[in-house]
VOSEZA-221744 format. One line per 10 residues: their letters; for each residue x, y, z of C-alpha. Coordinates in Angstrom, 2 decimals, decimal comma, padded with zeros to 5 digits, m for minus. Layout:
BEGIN
a> X/Y/Z; ...
***
This chain:
BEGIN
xxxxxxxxxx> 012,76/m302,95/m012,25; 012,91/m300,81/m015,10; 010,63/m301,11/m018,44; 012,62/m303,10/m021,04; 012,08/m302,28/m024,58; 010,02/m305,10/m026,66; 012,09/m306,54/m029,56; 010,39/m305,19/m032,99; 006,97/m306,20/m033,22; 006,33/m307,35/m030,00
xxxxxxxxxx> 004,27/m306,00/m027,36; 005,06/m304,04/m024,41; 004,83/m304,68/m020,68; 004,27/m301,74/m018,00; 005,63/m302,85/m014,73; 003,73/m301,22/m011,28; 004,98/m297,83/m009,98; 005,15/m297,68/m006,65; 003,90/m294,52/m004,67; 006,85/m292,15/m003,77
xxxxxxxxxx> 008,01/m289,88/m000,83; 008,14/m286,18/m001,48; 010,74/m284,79/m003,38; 012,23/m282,90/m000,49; 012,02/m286,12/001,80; 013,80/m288,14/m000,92; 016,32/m285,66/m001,36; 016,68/m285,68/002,81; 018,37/m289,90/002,61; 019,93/m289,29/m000,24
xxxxxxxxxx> 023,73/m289,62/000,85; 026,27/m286,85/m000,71; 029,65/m287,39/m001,55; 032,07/m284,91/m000,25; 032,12/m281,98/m002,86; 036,14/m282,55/m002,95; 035,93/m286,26/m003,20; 032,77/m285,70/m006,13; 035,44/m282,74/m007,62; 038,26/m285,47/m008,08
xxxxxxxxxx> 035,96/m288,23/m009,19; 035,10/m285,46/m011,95; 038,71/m284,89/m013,05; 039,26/m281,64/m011,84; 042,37/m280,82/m009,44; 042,14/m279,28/m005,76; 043,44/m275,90/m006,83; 040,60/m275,53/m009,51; 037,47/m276,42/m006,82; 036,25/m273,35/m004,70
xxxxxxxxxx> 033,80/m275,05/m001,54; 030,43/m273,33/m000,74; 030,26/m275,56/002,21; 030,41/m279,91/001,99; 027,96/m280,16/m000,69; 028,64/m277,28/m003,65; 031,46/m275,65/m005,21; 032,46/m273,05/m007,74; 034,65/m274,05/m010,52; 037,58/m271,64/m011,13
xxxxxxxxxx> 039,58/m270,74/m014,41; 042,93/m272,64/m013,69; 040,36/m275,73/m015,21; 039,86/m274,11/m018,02; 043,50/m273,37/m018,75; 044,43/m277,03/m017,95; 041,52/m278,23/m020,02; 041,90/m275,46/m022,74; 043,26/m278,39/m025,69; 041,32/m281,26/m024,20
xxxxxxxxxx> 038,99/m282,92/m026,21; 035,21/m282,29/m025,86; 032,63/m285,45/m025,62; 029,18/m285,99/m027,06; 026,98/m283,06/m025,90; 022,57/m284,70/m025,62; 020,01/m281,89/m025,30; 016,91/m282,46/m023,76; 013,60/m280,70/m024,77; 010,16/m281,11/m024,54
xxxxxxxxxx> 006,76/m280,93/m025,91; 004,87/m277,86/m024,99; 004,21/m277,80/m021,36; 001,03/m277,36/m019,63; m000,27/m277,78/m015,78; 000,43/m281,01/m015,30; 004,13/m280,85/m016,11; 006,26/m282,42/m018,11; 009,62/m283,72/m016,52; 012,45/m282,34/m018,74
xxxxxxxxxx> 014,49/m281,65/m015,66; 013,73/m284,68/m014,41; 014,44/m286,78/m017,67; 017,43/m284,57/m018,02; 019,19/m285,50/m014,34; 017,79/m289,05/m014,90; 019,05/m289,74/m018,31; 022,87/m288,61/m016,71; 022,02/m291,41/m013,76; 021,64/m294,19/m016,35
xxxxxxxxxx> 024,73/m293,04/m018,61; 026,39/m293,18/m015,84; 025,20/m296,27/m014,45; 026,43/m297,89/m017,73; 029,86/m296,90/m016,65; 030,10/m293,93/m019,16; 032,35/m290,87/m017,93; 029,20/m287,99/m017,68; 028,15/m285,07/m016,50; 025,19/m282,96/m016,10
xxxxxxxxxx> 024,92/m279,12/m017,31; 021,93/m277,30/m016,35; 020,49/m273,83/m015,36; 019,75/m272,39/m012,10; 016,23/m271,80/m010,77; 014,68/m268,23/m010,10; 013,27/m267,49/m006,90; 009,67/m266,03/m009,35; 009,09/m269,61/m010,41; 010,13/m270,96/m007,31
xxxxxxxxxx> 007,55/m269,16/m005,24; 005,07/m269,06/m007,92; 004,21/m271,89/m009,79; 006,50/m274,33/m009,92; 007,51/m274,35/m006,17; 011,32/m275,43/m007,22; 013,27/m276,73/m010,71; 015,67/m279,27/m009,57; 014,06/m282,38/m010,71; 011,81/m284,44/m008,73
xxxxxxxxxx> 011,71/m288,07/m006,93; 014,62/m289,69/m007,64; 016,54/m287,84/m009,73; 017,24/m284,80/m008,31; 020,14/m282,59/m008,26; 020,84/m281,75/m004,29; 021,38/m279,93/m002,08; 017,82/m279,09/m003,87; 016,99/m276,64/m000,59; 020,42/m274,50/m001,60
xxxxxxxxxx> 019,79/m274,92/m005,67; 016,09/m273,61/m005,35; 016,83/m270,45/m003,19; 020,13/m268,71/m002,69; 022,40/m271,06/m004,21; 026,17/m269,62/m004,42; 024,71/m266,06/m005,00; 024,68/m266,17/m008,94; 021,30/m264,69/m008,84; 021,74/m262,02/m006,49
xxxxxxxxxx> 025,19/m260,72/m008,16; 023,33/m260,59/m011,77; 020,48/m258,76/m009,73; 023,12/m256,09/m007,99; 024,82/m255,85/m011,55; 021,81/m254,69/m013,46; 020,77/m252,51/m010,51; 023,76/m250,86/m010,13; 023,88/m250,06/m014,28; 020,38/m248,52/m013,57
xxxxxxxxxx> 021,37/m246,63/m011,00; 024,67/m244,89/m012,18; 022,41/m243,75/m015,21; 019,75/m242,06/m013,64; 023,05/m240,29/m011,43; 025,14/m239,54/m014,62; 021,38/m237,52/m015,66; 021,39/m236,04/m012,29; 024,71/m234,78/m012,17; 024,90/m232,70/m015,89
xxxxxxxxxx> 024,21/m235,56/m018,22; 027,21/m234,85/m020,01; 026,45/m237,76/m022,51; 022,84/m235,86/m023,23; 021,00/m238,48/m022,14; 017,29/m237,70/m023,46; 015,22/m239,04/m020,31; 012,23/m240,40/m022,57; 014,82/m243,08/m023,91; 016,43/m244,78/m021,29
xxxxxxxxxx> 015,90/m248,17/m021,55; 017,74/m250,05/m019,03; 015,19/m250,48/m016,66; 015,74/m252,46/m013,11; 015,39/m256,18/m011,93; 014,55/m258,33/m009,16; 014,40/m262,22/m008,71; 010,33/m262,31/m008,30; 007,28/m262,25/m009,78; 006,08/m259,09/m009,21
xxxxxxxxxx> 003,41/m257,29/m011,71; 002,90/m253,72/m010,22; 006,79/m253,18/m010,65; 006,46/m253,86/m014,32; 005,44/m250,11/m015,01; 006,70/m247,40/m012,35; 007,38/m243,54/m012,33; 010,50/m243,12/m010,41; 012,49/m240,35/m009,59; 009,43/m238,26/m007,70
xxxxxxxxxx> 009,27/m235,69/m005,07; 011,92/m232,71/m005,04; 015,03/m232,13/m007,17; 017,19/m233,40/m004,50; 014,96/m237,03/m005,48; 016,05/m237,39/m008,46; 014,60/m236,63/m012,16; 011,22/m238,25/m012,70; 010,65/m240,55/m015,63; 009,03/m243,82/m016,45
xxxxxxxxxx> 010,66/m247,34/m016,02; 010,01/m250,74/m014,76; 011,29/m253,72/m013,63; 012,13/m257,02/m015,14; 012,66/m260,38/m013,65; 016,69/m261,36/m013,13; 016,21/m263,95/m015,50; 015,09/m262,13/m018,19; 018,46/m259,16/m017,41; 020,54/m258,60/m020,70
xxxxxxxxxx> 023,61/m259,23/m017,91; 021,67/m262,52/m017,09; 022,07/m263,83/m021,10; 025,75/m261,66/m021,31; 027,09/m263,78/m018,35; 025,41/m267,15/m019,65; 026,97/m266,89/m023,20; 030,57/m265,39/m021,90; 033,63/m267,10/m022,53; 035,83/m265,83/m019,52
xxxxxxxxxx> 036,33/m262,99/m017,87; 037,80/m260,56/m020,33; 034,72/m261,54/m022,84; 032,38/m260,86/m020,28; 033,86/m257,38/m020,18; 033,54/m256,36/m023,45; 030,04/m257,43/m023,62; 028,83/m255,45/m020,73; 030,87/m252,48/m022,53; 028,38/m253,12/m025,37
xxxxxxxxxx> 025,41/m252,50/m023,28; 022,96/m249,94/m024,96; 021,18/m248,07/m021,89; 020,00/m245,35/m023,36; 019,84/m243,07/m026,38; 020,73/m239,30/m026,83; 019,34/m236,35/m027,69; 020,23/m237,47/m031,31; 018,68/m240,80/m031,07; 022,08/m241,97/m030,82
xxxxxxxxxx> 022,89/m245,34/m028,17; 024,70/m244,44/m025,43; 026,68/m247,79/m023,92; 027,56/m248,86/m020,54; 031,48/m248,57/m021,68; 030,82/m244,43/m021,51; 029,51/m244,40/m018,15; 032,66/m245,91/m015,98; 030,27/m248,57/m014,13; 031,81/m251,88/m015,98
xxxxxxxxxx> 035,00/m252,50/m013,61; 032,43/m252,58/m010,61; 030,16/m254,47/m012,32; 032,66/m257,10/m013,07; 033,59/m256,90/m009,65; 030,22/m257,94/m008,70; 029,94/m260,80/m011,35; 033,80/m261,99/m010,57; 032,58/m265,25/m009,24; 029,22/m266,02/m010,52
xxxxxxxxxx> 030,96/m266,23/m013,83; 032,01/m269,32/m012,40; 030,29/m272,80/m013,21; 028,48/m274,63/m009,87; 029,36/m278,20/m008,76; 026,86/m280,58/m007,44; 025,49/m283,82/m007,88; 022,38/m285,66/m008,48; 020,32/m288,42/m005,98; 023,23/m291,14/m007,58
xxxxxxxxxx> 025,74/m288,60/m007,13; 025,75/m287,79/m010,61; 027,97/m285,00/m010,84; 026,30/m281,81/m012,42; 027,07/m278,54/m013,48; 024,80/m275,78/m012,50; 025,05/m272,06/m014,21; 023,13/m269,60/m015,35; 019,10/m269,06/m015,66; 017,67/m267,40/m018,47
xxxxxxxxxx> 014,23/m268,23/m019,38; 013,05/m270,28/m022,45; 009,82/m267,79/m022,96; 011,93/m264,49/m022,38; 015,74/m265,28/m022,98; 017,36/m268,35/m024,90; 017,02/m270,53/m021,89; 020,34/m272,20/m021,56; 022,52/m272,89/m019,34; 026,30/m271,15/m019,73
xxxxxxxxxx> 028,57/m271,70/m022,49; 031,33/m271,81/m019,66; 029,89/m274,96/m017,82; 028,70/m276,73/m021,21; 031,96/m276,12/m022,58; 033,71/m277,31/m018,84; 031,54/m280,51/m018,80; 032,38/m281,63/m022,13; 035,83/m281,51/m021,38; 035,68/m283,50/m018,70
xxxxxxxxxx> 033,48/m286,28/m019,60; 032,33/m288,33/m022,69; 028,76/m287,57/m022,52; 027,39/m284,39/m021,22; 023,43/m283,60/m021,26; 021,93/m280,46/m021,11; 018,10/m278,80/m021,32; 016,79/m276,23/m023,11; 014,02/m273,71/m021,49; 010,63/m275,23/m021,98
xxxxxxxxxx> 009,38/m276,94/m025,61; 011,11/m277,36/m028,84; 009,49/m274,12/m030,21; 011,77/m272,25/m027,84; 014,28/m273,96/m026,14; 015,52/m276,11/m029,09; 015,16/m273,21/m031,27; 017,29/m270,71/m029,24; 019,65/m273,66/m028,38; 020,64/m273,96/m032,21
xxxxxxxxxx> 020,38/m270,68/m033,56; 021,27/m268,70/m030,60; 023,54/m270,33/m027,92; 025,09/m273,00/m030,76; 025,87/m270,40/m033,35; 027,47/m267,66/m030,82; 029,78/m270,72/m028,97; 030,53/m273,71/m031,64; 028,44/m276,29/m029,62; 026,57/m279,08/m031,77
xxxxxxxxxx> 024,30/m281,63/m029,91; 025,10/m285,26/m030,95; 021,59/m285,72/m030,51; 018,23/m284,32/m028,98; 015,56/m286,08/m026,58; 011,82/m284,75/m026,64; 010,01/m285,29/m023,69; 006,31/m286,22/m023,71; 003,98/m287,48/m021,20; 000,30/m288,63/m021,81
xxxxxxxxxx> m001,21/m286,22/m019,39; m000,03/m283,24/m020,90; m000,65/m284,70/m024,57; m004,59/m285,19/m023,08; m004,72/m281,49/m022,10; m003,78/m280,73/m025,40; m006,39/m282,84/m027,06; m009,14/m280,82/m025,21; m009,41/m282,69/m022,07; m009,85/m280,43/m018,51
xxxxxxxxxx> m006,92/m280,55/m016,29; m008,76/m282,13/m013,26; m009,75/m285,43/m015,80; m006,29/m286,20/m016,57; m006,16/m288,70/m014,21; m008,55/m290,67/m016,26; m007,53/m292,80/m019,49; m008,90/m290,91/m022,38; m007,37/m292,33/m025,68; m009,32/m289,82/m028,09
xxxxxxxxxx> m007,93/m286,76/m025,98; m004,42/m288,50/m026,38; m004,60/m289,02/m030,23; m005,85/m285,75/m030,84; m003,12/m284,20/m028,50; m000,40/m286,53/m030,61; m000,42/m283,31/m033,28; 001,40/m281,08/m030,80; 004,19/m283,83/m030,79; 004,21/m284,06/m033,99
xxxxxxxxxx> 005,37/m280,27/m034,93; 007,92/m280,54/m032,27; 009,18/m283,90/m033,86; 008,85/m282,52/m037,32; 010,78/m279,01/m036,02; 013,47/m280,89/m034,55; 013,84/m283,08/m038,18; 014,51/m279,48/m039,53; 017,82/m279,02/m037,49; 019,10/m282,60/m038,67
xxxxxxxxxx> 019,24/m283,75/m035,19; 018,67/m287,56/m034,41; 015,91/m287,36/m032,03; 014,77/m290,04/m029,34; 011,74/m289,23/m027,83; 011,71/m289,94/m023,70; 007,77/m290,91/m022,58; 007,77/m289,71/m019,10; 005,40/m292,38/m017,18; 002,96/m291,06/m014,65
xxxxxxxxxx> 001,71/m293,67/m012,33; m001,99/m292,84/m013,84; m000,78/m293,49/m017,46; m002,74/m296,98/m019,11; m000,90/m299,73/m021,16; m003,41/m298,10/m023,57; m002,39/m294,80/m023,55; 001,22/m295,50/m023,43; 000,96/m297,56/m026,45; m000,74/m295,11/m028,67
xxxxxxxxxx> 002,31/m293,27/m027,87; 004,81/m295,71/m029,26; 002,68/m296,45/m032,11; 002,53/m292,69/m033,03; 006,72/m292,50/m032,62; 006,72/m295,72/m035,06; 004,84/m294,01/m037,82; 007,00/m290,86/m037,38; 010,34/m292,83/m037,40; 011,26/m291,92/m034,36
xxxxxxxxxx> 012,71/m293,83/m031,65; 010,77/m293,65/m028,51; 011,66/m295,15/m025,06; 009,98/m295,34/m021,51; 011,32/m293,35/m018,67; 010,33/m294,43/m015,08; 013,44/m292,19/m013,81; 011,21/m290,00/m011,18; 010,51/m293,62/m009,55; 013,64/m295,44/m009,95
xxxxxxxxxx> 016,54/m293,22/m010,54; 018,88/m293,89/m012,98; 017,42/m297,99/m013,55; 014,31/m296,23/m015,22; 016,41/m294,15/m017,92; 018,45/m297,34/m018,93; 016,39/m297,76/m022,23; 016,36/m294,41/m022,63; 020,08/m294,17/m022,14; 020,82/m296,80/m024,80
xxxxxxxxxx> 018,86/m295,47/m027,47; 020,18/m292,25/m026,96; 024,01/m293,35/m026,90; 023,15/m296,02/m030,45; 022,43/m293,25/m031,88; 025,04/m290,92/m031,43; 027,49/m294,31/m032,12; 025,56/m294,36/m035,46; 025,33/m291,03/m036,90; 027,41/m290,90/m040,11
xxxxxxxxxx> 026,74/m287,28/m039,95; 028,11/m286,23/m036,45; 030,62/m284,34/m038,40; 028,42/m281,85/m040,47; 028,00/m278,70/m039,61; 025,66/m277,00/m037,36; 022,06/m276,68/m039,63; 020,27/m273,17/m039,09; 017,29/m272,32/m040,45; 018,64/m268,69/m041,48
xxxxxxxxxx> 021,64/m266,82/m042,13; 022,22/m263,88/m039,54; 022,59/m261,28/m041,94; 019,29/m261,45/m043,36; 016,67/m258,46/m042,68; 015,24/m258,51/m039,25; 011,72/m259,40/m040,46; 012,84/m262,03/m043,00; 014,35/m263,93/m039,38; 010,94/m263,19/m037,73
xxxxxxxxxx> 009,31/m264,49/m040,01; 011,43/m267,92/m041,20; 010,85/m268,97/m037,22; 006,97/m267,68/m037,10; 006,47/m269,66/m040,20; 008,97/m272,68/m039,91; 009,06/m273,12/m036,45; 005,40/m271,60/m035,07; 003,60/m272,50/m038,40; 001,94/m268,98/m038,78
xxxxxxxxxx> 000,88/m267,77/m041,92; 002,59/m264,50/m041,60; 003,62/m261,89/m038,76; 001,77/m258,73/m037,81; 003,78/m256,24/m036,39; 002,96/m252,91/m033,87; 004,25/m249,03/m034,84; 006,91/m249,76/m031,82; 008,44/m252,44/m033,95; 008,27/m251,33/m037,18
xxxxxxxxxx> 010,07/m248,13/m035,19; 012,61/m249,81/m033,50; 013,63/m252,05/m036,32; 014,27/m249,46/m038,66; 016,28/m247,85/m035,97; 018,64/m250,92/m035,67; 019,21/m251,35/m039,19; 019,84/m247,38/m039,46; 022,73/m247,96/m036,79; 023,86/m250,78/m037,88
xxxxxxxxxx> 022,71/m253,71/m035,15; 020,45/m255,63/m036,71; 023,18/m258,55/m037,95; 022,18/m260,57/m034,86; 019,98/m263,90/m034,22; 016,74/m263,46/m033,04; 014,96/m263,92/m029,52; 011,53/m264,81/m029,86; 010,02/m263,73/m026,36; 006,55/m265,76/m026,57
xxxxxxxxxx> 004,07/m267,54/m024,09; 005,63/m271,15/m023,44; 002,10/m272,50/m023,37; 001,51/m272,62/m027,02; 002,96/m273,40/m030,26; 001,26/m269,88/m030,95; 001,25/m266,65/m029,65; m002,06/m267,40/m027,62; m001,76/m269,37/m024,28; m004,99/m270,57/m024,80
xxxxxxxxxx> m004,17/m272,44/m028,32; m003,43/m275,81/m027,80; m002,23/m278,78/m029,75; m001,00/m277,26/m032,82; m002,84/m273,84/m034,21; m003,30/m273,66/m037,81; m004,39/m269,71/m039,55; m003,33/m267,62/m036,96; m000,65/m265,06/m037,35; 002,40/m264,39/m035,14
xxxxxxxxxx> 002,24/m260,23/m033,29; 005,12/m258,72/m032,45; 004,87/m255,66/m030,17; 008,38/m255,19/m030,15; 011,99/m255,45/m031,00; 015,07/m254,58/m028,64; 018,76/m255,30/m028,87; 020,47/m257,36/m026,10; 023,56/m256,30/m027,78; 026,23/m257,49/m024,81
xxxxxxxxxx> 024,56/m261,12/m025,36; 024,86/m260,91/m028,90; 020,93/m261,11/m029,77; 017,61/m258,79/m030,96; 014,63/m260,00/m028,80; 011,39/m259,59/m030,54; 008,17/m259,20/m028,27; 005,12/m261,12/m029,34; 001,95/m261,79/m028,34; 001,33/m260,62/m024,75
xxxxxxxxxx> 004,16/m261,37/m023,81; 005,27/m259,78/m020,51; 009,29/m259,85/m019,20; 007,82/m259,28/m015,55; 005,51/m262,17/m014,35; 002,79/m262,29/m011,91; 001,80/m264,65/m009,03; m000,90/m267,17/m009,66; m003,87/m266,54/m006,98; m002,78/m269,44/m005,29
xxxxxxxxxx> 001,33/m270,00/m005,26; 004,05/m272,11/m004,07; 004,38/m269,58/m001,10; 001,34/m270,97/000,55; 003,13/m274,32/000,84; 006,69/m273,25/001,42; 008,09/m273,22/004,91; 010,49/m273,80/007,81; 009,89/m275,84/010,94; 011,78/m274,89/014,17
xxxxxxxx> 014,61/m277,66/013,75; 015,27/m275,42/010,50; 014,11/m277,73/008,07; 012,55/m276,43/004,91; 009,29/m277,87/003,45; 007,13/m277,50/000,23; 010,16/m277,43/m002,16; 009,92/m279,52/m004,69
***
């Protein structure tokens, strides 16, 4: 039974939720089509479908040339209110929302990113959904997939590699050492890489100088291969590269150094969309994963595009909360591709809204309608934000079995006096029946929107000074009074307008765990100002990132992580996934 909307005025009912297996063992008796019978029931032919076993598949370019004139359908992006601890379920609501749309016999498709093996081991202990709606194989999509991850990895590395050699062997480009700034990746959270001294010992070792490593998801090839077109696109991007700068303070590109053909090589097939499919056998497009705090946190422009030619309503998610995610979405991954969502679903649950209205983690269990209320101002900026990108919006309550009538009410009463539509989602408990509300507010919309046709609304032009774009998202977006910024930016700013690169959108690389620059800030911070430490060019993406706050591009492990839980028995099963 799933909750049915009241009609105006009238008053809600809540029905019991009843306790649920673990993810992993609900994912277990889930029954999976064929990946070649789920490819034809999709619309794509036999030649275009390349098997990674029964249960996944790559999709090749001879769909994209059959597809090329093909009309696109509605695209739905999915975002969220700023997440905390106790989670919010934008995955979840994503892959559920796709059940119900499909369930109400609507041609659909799912497009979202791929998990990292940092998050997966840290905190999160997997990112493909939860209960049931779940994309599956879930084992496969939380650790080595198709290899996506480790070819972006062995890319980056190998870029990092021939540079320090071209050094070593005469640097004929006159490479100064003390600016190379392609540094090297790896798919974990690991905090003593972030700073290292390579290159030690005798001359036969190497040069020394200082570098680090990055996560894979937050690799310029990472964001290159998620906003590439095809093949030859993908080229000229990574040509683009900047990995160092000379003697002169002149860049020095990846093109000059003779490494692109092998790194294309490398990257051949994880340019190439993933098929799965969800609990319902859903089917779902899975591609790419940079991250919302670091990247632009989307999924590729190559499956997005893919799914909405072959279906009439594709949705998608956008790294963590509106303040990132939905941000980068529109002025980033939009604006570089032609995409426009049709409309955009904010996900908010009461448990997180408590946290944000001052109430400690382990009490969120407990109804607490003054911690709600006061938590309801976070929603509200993410609401208001959204409003600023002329986007219909539908906001998707995410029901926790500990959530009250109560609680859930204040809620809906909040969404009222915003005039926003609001609807229940029960999908981690019932699949696809608990996103039918959801569904059909979603799809009214987009069926009523006399503006579907407009064009795309940014919130500045690209050609703007680098600070004025800082500063339009610190203060629009963030609400910051103004933005402080280090020697090392004001440095590296002027350096990008003096070569000409600064006529790019901006990545904001912040903490996901406030509106702010601060973790710690909750709700919605008023007089603070935004600090950026930093400003670098991903110039194959297309993008300047600015640094802010604390931000680090390397994570850590938590004291206690996901690893402590994750396992294999001796039948080979894997456990603690979820």
């Amino acid at each position: 039974m799933f909750h049915k909307a009241p009609h105006e005025g009238g008053a809600r009912s809540y029905s019991k939720l009843s306790p649920l297996d673990s993810d992993i063992e609900i994912a277990r008796r889930a029954k999976l089509e064929p990946i070649d019978t789920l490819a034809k029931r999709s619309g794509l032919n036999a030649n275009e479908v390349e098997p990674y076993g029964s249960d996944k598949a790559k999709i090749n370019a001879r769909a994209y040339k059959r597809l090329e004139k093909h009309p696109e359908g509605k695209l739905i992006l999915v975002t969220a209110m700023t997440p905390t601890p106790a989670g919010e379920g934008k995955t979840v609501t994503s892959i559920g929302l796709s059940q119900a749309i499909e369930k109400m016999t609507h041609r659909q498709m799912l497009a979202l990113r791929e998990p990292s093996l940092g998050p997966t081991f840290g905190l999160k202990g997997g990112a493909a959904g939860g209960g049931h709606a779940q994309v599956l194989p879930m084992e496969d999509i939380n650790m080595h997939f198709t290899g996506d991850m480790h070819a972006v990895t062995t890319a980056h590395n190998l870029l990092a590699a021939v540079v320090d050699n071209h050094v070593f062997h005469g640097n004929a480009l006159i490479i100064d050492p003390e600016k190379i700034v392609w540094r090297r990746v790896v798919d974990l959270c690991d905090r003593q890489l972030r700073q290292c001294d390579i290159g030690l010992g005798s001359k036969f070792d190497g040069f020394p100088h200082r570098t680090g490593f990055d996560i894979t998801a937050s690799s310029e090839i990472m964001a290159t291969l998620s906003l590439a077109t095809d093949l030859k696109d993908l080229k000229s991007r990574l040509e683009r590269i900047i990995v160092a700068y000379n003697k002169a303070d002149e860049p020095i590109y990846a093109g000059q150094l003779n490494v692109v053909g092998a790194m294309m090589v490398l990257l051949k097939d994880a340019i190439n969309p993933n098929l799965v499919q969800t609990t319902e056998n859903t089917p779902a497009l899975i591609h790419c994963g940079p991250f919302g705090n670091i990247a632009h946190g989307c999924n590729s422009v190559r499956a997005t595009h893919l799914a909405l030619k072959l279906a009439d309503y594709v949705v998608t998610e956008a790294g963590f909360a509106a303040d990132l995610g939905a941000e980068k979405f529109i002025h980033i991954k939009c604006r570089l591709s032609g995409l426009k969502p049709a409309v955009a679903v904010l996900v908010a649950t009461c448990r997180a809204l408590k946290i944000h209205g001052g109430m400690p983690r382990e009490q969120i269990d407990e109804e607490n309608r003054n911690a709600l209320e006061a938590g309801l101002a976070n929603l509200r900026v993410h609401i208001e934000n959204l409003k600023k990108f002329h986007l219909p919006i539908v906001v998707a309550v995410n029901r926790f079995p500990c959530d009250t009538p109560a609680e859930l009410d204040a809620v809906f009463n909040f969404c009222d006096a915003m005039e926003t539509p609001a609807a229940l989602s029960e999908v981690t408990a019932l699949g696809g029946d608990g996103g039918l509300e959801l569904a059909e507010k979603v799809l009214s919309l987009i069926d009523n929107n006399d503006k579907a046709d407009s064009p795309l609304h940014t919130l500045y032009d690209v050609n703007l000074p680098v600070k004025e774009k800082i500063e339009t998202i610190a203060c629009e977006i963030y609400r910051a009074n103004g933005v402080d910024y280090h020697p090392l930016a004001e440095e590296n700013i002027k350096r990008l307008e003096r070569q000409g690169l600064n006529n790019l959108p901006v990545c904001m690389a912040k903490t996901q765990f406030s509106i702010s620059d601060d973790p710690k800030k909750l709700g919605a911070p008023s007089d603070w100002r935004l600090t950026v430490r930093d400003v670098k060019i991903s110039n194959a993406a297309g993008y300047l990132v600015a640094i802010t706050g604390k931000m680090l591009l390397m994570p850590g492990m938590p004291k206690h992580s996901a690893i402590e839980k994750i396992g294999i028995d001796d039948d080979g099963n894997i456990y603690g996934l979820s």
